[in-house]
C-alpha positions as CSV (number, residue, x, y, z in Angstrom):
1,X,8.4,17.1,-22.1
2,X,8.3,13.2,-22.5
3,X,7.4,11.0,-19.4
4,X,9.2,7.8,-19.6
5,X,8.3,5.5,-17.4
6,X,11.2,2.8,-17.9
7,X,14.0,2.2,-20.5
8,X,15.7,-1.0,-21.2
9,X,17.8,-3.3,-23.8
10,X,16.0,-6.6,-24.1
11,X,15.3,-8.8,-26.4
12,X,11.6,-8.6,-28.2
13,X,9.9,-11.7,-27.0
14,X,6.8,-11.4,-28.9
15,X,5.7,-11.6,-32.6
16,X,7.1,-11.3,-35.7
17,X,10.3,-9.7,-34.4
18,X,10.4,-12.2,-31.3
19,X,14.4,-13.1,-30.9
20,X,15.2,-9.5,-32.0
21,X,17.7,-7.4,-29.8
22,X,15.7,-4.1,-29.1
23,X,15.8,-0.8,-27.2
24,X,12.4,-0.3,-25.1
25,X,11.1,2.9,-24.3
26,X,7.9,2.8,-22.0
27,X,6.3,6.1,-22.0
28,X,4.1,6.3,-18.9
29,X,0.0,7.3,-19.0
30,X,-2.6,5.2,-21.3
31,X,-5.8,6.2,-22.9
32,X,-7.7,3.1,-22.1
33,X,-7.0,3.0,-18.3
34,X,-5.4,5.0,-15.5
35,X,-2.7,2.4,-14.4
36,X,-4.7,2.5,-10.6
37,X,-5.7,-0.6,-9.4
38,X,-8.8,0.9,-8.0
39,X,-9.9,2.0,-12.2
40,X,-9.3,-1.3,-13.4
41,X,-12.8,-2.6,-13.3
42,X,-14.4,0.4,-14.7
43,X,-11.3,0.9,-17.7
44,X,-11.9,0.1,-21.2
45,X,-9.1,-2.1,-20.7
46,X,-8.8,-4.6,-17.8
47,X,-6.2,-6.8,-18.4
48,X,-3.4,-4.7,-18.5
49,X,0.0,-6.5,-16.9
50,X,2.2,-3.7,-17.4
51,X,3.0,-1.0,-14.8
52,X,3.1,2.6,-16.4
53,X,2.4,5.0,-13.8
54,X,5.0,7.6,-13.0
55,X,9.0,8.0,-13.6
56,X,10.4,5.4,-11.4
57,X,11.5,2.6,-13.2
58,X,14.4,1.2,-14.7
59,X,16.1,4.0,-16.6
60,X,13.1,6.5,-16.6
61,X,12.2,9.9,-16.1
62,X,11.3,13.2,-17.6
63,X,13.0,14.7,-20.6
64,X,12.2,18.4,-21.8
65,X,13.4,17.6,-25.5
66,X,13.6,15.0,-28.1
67,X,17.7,14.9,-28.0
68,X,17.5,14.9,-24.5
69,X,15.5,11.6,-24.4
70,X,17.8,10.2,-27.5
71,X,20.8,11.0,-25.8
72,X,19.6,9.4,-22.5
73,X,18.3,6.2,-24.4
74,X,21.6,5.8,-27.1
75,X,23.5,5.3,-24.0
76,X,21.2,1.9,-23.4
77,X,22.6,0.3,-27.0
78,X,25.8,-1.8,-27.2
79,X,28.7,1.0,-27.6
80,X,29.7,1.4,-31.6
81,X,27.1,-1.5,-32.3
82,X,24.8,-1.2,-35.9
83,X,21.4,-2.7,-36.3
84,X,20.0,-0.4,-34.0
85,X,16.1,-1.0,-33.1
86,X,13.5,1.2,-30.8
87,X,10.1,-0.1,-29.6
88,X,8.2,2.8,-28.2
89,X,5.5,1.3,-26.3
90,X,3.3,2.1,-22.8
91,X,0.7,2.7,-21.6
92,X,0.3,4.0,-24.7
93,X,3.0,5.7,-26.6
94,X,1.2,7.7,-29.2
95,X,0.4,9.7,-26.6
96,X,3.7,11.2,-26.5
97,X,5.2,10.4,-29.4
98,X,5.9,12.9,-32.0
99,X,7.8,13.8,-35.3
100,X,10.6,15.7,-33.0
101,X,11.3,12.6,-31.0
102,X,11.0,10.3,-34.9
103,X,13.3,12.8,-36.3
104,X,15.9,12.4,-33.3
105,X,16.0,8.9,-33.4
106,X,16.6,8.4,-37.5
107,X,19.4,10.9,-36.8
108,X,21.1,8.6,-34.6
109,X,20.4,5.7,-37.3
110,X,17.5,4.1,-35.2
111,X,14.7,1.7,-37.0
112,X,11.6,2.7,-35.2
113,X,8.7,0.5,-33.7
114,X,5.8,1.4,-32.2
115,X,3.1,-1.0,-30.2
116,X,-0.1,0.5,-29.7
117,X,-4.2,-0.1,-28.8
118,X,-4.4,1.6,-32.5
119,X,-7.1,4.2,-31.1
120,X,-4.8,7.4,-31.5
121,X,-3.1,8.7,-35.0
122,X,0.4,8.4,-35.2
123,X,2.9,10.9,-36.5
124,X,4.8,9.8,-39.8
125,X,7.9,8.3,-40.0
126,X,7.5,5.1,-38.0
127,X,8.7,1.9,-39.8
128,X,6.7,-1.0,-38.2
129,X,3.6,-0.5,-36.7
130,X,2.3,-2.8,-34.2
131,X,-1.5,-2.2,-33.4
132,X,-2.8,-4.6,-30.3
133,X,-6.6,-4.0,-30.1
134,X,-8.2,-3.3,-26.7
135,X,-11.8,-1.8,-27.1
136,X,-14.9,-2.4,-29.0
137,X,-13.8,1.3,-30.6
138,X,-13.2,1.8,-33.8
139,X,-9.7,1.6,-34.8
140,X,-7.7,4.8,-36.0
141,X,-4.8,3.0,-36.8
142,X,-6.4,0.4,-39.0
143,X,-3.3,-0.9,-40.9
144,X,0.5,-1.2,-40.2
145,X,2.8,-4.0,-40.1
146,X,1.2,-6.2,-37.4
147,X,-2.2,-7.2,-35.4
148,X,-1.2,-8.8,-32.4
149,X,-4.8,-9.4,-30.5
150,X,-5.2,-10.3,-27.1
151,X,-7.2,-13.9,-27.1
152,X,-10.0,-14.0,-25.8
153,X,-11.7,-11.0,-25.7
154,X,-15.5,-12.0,-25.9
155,X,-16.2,-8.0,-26.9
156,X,-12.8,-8.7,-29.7
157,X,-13.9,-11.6,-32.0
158,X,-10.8,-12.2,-34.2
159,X,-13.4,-12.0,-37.6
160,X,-14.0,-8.6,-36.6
161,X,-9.8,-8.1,-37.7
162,X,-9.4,-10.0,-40.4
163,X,-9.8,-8.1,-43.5
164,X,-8.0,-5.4,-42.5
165,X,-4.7,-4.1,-44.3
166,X,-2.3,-5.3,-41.9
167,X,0.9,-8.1,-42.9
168,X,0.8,-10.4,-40.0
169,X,-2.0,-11.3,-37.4
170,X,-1.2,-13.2,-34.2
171,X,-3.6,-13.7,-31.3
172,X,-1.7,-13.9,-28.0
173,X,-2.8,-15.7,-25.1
174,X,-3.8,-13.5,-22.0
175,X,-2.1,-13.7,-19.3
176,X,-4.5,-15.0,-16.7
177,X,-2.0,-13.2,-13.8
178,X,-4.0,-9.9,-15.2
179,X,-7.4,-11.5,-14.6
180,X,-9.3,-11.2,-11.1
181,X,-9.8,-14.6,-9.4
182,X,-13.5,-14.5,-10.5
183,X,-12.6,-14.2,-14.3
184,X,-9.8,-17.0,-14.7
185,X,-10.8,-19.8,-16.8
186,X,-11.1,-23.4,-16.7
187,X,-10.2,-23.5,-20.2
188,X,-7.1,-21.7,-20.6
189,X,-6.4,-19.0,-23.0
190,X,-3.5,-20.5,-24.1
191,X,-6.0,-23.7,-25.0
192,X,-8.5,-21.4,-26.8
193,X,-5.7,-19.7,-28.7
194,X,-4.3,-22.8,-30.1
195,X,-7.1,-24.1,-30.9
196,X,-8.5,-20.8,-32.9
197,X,-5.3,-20.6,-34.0
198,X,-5.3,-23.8,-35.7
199,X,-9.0,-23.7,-36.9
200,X,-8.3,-20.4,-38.7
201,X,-4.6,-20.4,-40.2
202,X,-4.8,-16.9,-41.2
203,X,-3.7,-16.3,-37.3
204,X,-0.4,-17.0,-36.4
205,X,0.6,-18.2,-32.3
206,X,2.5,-15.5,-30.4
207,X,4.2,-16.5,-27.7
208,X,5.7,-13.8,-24.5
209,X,9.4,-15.8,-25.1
210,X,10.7,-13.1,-22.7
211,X,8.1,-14.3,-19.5
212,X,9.4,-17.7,-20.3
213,X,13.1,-17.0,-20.4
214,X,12.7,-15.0,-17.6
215,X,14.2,-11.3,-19.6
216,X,12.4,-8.2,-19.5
């Protein structure tokens, strides 16, 4: 059984693929927090702006198999339309995904992506890996295609990152919506993440395009 949350044909708006026509999958449930408001202070990650919890959202639901879910989700890409590209994301997808629901989706000539806190293996077959760090943990997923780090995290210095195996590491700013009242800055995270951005070049600037165009 696969719990997606919501399902959707966007366009990626952040990081190395930002501009990149995609298929999103949103499994619902996370590892790191429960998705209730009333858990957020005591989660391992507060900052969460993304709403997980349940079935209920734009194309989601439950799906007993892995052509089930494929079959539901093909219907989402531009009819008889190549370059076809999946982001499995959450909550936190390598919760739920698996080599059935891999398999499915190279059968129906999919490239697969996957954005993840990185604390959880992941099944084989993925083709870029996108690991966004959100706890003081140690990673499981220590190499991939791309670090994208929430800035700042005063428990998440960047240094801590840097020599790992990865191709590309952005810092993104956080979104200060996600903050309580009584944790919004003065100095902006977009300010701090410019400025460590350009201070320490091996850090590239990733922008949420899709927040400013307005696009899911």
């Amino acid at each position: 059984m696969y719990n997606i949350k919501e399902a959707f044909y966007s366009l990626q708006g952040e990081g190395a693929h930002a501009g990149r026509p995609a298929l999103f999958c949103r499994f619902t449930g996370c590892n790191l927090w429960s998705g209730k408001e009333q858990h957020r202070s005591t989660a391992e990650c507060t900052f969460c702006d993304t709403d997980f919890v349940g079935t209920d959202g734009q194309n989601g639901g439950r799906f007993k198999t892995a052509s089930d879910l494929l079959k539901h989700l093909d219907t989402l890409w531009p009819t008889n339309k190549s370059h076809k590209y999946i982001v499995f994301t959450g909550g936190e997808p390598a919760l739920q995904l698996d080599e059935a629901l891999i398999l499915e989706a190279k059968k129906r000539g999919y490239t697969l992506a996957i954005e993840t806190n990185g604390t959880l293996p992941l099944p084989k077959g993925i083709d870029w890996i996108c690991v966004s760090p959100k706890t003081s943990k140690p990673l499981v997923v220590n190499q991939g295609n791309e670090l994208k780090l929430v800035f700042p995290q005063s428990h998440l210095p960047p240094s801590d990152f840097e020599h790992l195996a990865f191709d590309h590491f952005y810092l993104q700013a956080m979104d200060q919506a996600a903050l309580p009242n009584d944790q919004q800055r003065v100095d902006s995270p977009q300010a701090q993440t410019l400025r460590y951005c350009l201070q320490n070049p091996q850090w590239r600037l990733s922008l949420q395009t899709h927040k400013m165009l307005g696009i899911d």
